[in-house]
N, C-alpha and C positions, 0 to 999 in steps of 0.2 A: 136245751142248753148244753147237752153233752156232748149233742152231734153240731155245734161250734166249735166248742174247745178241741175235738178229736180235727177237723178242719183247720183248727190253727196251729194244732202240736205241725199236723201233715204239711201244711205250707210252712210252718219254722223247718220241719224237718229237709222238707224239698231245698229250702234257699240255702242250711246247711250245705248239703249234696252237693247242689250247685255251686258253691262258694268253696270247697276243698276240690271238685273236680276243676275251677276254673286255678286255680291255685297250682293244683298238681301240673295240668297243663303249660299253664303261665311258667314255671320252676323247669320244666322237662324241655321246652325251648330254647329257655337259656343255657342248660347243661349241655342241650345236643350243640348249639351255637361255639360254646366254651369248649366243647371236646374239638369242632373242626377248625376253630382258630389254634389247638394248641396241637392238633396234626399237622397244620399246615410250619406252625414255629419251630416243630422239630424236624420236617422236613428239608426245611430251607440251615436249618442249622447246621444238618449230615452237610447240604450241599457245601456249604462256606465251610464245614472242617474238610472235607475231600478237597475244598478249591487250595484252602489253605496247606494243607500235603501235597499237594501236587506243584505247590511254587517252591515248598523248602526242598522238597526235591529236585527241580531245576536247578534251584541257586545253588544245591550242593553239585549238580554235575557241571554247573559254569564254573566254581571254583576248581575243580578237578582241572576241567581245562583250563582254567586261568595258570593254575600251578604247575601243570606240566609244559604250558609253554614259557614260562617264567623262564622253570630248569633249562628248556633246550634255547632260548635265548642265552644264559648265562656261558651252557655249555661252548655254544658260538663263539662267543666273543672272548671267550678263553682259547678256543684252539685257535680264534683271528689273531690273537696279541701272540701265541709262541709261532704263528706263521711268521707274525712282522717280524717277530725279532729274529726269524732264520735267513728271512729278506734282507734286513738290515745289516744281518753280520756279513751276509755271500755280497752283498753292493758294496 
């Protein structure tokens, strides 16, 4: 009768065992899963903020040149108009 019962503590014991090692397993798959999807989102996030600095950069050096051609356009067309009027006076 004893050497039963010590047979069934040992198979509860075993299915125990079993049941927390399938467990730990089963949990340590999905963490590893969860850490390489959340390597991968900050990866790609460095990239979209480097993309994203690298365009406000641009569009600050296109307005740069948008504004200095602005000036020397302006400038032009100011030294055109006291040309015509020096034209206009000497005609």
């Amino acid at each position: 009768m004893a050497d039963k019962i010590y047979r069934i503590v040992t198979l509860v014991m075993l299915a125990c065992i079993g049941l927390l090692m399938w467990i730990a397993f089963h949990y340590y798959g999905k963490s590893v899963a969860q850490a390489d999807s959340l390597a991968t989102a900050m990866q790609q996030k460095k990239e979209a903020e480097f993309i994203t600095k690298s365009q406000a950069l641009s569009v600050g050096i296109f307005n740069q040149i948008a504004g200095a051609t602005l000036d020397v356009q302006k400038a032009n067309v100011s030294a055109s108009q006291n040309r015509q009027v020096i034209i206009k006076t000497v005609l």
